[in-house]
C-alpha positions as CSV (number, residue, x, y, z in Angstrom):
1,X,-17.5,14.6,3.2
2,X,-14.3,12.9,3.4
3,X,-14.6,8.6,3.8
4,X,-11.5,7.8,2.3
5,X,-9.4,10.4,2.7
6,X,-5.6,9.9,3.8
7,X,-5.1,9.7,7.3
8,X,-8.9,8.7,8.0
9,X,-10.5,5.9,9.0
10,X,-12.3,4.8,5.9
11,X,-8.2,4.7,4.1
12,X,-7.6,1.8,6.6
13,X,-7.9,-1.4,5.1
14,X,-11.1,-3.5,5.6
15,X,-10.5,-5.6,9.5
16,X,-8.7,-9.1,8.8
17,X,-6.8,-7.8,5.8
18,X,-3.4,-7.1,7.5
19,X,-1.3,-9.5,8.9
20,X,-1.5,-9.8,12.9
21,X,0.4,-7.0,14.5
22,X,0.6,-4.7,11.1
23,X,1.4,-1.0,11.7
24,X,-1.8,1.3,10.6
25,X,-1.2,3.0,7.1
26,X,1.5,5.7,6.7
27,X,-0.4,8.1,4.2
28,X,2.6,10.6,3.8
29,X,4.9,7.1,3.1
30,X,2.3,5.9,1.0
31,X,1.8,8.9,-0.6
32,X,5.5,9.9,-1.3
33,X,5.2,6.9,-3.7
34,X,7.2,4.3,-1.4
35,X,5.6,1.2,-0.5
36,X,5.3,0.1,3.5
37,X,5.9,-2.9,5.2
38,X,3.7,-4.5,7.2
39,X,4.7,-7.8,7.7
40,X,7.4,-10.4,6.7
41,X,5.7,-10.8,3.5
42,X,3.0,-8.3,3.2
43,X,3.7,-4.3,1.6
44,X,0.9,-1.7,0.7
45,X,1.5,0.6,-1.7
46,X,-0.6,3.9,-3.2
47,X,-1.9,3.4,-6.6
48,X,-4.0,6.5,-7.6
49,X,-5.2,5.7,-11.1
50,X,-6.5,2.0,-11.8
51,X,-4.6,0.2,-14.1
52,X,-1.3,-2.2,-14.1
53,X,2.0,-1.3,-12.3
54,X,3.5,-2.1,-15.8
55,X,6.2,0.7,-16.6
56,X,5.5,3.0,-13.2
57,X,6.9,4.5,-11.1
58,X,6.6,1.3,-8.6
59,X,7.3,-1.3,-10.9
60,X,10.8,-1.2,-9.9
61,X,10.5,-0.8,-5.9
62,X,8.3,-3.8,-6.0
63,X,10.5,-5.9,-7.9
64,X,13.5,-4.7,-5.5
65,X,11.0,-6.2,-2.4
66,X,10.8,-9.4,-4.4
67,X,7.1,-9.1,-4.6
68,X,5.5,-11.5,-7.5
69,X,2.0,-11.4,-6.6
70,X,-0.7,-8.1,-6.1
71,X,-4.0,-8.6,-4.4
């Protein structure tokens, strides 16, 4: 069964978490490794391992947005 799988419902974001008029989720942006924009101040980004953003591949795309906080 796929819930989460890219492209699927259950890889949208849980309702009231995107900012009002946000695009749905690119998966093949998201999962080239590029973050998307979905609002002035709002990006989503593809992490596929937990852990920090520390010395990855997106450290340095984030920092270029000017993002300073990850929720």
């Amino acid at each position: 069964m796929r819930i989460a799988a890219p492209g699927t419902p259950g890889s949208e974001p849980a309702g009231g978490l995107l900012p009002e008029g946000a695009p749905g989720l690119g998966s093949e942006l998201l999962l080239s490794g590029r973050p998307q924009r979905l609002g002035p101040y709002d990006h989503a980004t593809f992490k596929p391992r937990r852990g920090a953003f520390y010395r990855t591949s997106l450290e340095q795309p984030l920092r270029e947005l000017g993002v300073d906080a990850l929720i």
